[in-house]
N, C-alpha and C positions, 0 to 999 in steps of 0.2 A: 378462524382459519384464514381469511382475507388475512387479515396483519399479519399472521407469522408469515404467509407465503410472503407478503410484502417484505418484512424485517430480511429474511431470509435472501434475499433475492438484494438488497442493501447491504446486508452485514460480509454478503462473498464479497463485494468491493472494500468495503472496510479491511476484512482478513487480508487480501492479497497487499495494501497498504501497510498493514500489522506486519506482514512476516519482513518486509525492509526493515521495519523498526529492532524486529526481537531478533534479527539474524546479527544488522550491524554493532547491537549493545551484547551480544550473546561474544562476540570474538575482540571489540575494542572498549568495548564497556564506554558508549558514546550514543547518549541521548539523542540521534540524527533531527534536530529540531527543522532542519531544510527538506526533510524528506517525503513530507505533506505535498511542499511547493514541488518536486518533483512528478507532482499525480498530475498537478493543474497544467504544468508543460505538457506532460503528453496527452492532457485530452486537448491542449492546442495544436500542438503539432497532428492529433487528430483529424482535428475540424479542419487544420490546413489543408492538408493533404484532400478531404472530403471535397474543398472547395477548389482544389484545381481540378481533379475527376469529372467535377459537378456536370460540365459541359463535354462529356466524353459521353459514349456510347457503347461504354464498358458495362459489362454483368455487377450487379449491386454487391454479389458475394464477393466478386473479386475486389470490387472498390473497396468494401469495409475491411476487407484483408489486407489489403494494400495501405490502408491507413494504419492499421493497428500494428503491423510491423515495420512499417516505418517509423513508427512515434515512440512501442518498445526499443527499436534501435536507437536512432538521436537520444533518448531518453538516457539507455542504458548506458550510450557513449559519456554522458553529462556526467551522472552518475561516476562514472569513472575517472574524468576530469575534476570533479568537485574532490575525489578522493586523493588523487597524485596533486593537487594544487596547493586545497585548502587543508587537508586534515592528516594526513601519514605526515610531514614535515613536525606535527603537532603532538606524535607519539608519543615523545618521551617527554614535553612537558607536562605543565598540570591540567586537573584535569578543568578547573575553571577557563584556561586559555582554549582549549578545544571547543570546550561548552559554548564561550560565548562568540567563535569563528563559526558555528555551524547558526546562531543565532543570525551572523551577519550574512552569511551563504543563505539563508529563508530571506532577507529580508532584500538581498541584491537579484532573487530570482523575481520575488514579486514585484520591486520597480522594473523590473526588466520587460514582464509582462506587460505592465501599464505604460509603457513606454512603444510597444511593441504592438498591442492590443487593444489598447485605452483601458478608459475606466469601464466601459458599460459591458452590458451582457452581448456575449455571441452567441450565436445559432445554431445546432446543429440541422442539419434537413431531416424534417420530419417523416418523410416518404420515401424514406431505404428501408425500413424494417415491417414485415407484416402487422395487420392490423389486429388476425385470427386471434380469437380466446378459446375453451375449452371450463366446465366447469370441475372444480374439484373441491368434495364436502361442503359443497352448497358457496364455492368462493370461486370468482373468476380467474381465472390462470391465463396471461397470455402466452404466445410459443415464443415471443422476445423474453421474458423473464427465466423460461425454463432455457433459452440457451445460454445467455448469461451466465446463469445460476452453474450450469454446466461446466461451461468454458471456465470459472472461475474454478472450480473445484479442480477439473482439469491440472490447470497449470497450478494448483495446490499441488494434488500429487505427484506431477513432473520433478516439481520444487522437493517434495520429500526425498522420492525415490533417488533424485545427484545427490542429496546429503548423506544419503543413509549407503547408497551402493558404488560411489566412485571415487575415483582415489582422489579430488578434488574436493569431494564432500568429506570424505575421513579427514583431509588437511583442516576443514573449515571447524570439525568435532575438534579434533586434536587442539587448535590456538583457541578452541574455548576455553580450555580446561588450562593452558601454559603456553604460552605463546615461545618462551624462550628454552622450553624442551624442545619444543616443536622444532625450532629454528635450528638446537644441536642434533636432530634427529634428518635434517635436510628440507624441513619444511620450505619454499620461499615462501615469508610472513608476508611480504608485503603483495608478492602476486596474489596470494589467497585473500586477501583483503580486497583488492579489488576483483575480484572477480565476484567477492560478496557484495561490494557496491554495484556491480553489475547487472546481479540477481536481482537486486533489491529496486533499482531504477527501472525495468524490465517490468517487472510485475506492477510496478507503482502506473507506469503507464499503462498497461492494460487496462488497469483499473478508472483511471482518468478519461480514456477512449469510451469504457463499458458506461460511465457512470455519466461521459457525455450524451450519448446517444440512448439513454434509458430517461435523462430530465430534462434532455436538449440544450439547458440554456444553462452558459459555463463563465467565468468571473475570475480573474487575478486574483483574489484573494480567495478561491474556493478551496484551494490548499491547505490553509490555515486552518481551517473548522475542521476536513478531513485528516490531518495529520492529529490535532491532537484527540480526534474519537478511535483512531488507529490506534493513537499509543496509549487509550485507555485500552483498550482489546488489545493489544499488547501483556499490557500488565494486568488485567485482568485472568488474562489465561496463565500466566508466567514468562513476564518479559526474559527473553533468551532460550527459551523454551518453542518448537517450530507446531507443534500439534496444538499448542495451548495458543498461539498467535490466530491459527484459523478457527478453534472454538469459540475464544474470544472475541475475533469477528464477528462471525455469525452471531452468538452473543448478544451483543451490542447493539447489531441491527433492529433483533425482535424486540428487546427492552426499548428501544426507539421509537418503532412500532406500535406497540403495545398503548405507550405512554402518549406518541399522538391521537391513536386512536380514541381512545379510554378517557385520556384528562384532556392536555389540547398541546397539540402544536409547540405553540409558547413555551412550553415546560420541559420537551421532550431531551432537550440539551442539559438544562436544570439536574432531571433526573438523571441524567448518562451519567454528568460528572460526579452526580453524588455518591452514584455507584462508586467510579473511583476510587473517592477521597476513603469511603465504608472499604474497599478492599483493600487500600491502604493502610486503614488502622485495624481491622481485623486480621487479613491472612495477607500478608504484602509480598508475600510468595509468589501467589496469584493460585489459581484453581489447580493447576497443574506443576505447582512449581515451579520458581528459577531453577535455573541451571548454576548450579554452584561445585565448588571445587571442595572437596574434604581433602586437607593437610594433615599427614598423621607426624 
C-alpha cells in the first residue's frame, strides 16, 4: 500500500509531463525531445519566484500559488516561443530536420540552465508545506501528497474537458486526424498548434514546481530522466492518445515504485525502460491505443 500511494502520488507528475508529449506528437507527429527540459525550467522559475517571496510576510498558500503561476506562465510563454521559432518553420520539411531541432532546443535549455543555475543541486524551502500524515491500509499518507495528487488530477481533467468540449479542442481533434482538411474547413493550423504547445508547457511546469517541492532538491539535467519516463507513459498508454497519457503516468510511477521497493533503487529505471522497449515489440499501440487515421 505505501508504494502504490508512493508511485501514485509520482506517476501524476509523470502523466501531466505525458500528456505535452502525446498531445504535441498526436497533431504534428513530433517526438518533443525538449519537452522534459521544459518541466526543469519551471520547477526553476519555481524555486525563483519562492526565493524572492522568501523574505516577505505573505501567507504560504499565496506564495506557492504565486509561484506556480508564474512558472506555468513564463513556461507556457517558452513553450510557445520554442514553437513559432524552432519547429512550425520545420513543418513541411522532413521529418529527421525537426527531430534533430527539437534535439538541439533540449540541449540549448539545459546549457542555459547551467549557465543560469550552475551545476549543483538547488533547494527548494522545506518549511512551506505541512508536515501532518494520516494512516491509510496500514501506509502513511501525507496531506502534501494527497493534494498534489489532487491538484495533478485536477488540471488532467481541466485538460480533457477544453479537448473534448471547446471549439479549440475540436480544432486540436480535427489536425489529429488532417491537418489540411482542417485548414480547408477554416481551421487556423498553426494558432492551434500553439496553443497546444501552450498546453503542454503549462502542465510541464506544474509538474516541475509539484515535483520540486515534493523532493526539494532540483538539477539542470532533471529534465532529461523525466522527459524520457514521460514518453515512456506516453507510449505506454498510446502515444497521441489523452486518457492513455494519464494511465500511463500513473502507470509508470507505481512499476517505479514497486521496483524500488521490492528489488532496489538501482534498477527501478532498468525496469521502466524495459517496459518500454516489451511494449514496443508486443502492442506498440500502447494500452489504449494510438490515435490513428483509417483512409478508406
Amino acid at each position: 500500500m505505501q508504494y502504490l500511494i508512493n508511485g501514485l502520488t509520482i506517476g501524476s507528475f509523470y502523466a501531466l509531463v505525458a500528456l505535452g508529449y502525446t498531445m504535441i506528437y498526436g497533431i504534428i507527429r513530433l517526438i518533443n525531445f525538449a519537452h522534459g527540459d521544459l518541466f526543469m525550467v519551471g520547477a526553476f522559475m519555481g524555486w525563483t519566484v519562492l526565493g524572492v517571496f522568501s523574505a516577505t510576510h505573505a501567507p504560504v498558500a499565496v506564495v506557492l500559488m504565486i509561484s506556480l503561476l508564474v512558472a506555468m506562465a513564463v513556461v507556457g510563454l517558452l513553450a510557445v516561443g520554442m514553437d513559432r521559432i524552432a519547429y512550425q518553420p520545420l513543418l513541411r520539411a522532413s521529418r529527421l530536420s525537426i527531430l534533430i531541432t527539437a534535439l538541439g532546443v533540449s540541449l540549448a535549455l539545459e546549457n542555459g540552465a547551467l549557465i543560469l543555475f550552475g551545476a549543483g543541486f538547488d533547494t527548494y524551502p522545506t518549511n512551506l508545506l505541512p508536515t501532518t500524515t494520516f494512516l491509510l491500509g496500514g501506509a502513511t499518507v501525507s496531506w502534501v501528497q494527497v493534494g498534489m495528487f489532487t491538484l495533478s488530477l485536477l488540471l488532467m481533467l481541466l485538460l480533457y474537458l477544453f479537448v473534448q468540449h471547446t471549439a479549440v479542442g475540436t480544432a486540436m481533434r480535427a489536425l489529429s486526424f488532417d491537418q489540411d482538411a482542417a485548414r480547408l474547413m477554416g481551421v487556423n493550423v498553426e494558432g492551434v498548434i500553439m496553443i497546444t504547445f501552450l498546453l503542454g508547457g503549462v502542465l510541464a511546469a506544474a509538474s516541475g514546481v509539484m515535483m520540486g517541492l515534493y523532493y526539494t532538491q532540483i538539477n539542470f539535467l532533471m529534465g532529461f530522466l523525466m522527459g524520457l519516463r514521460a514518453f515512456t507513459a506516453a507510449v505506454l498508454g498510446g502515444i497521441g492518445n489523452i486518457p492513455g497519457a494519464m494511465v500511463g503516468g500513473l502507470l509508470i510511477g507505481v512499476l517505479q515504485s514497486f521496483a524500488a521497493g521490492y528489488i532496489s533503487s538501482q534498477w527501478q529505471d532498468v525496469i521502466v525502460f524495459a517496459v518500454l522497449i516489451l511494449v514496443l515489440v508486443v502492442k506498440p499501440t500502447g494500452i489504449f491505443g494510438e490515435r490513428v487515421v483509417e483512409r478508406m
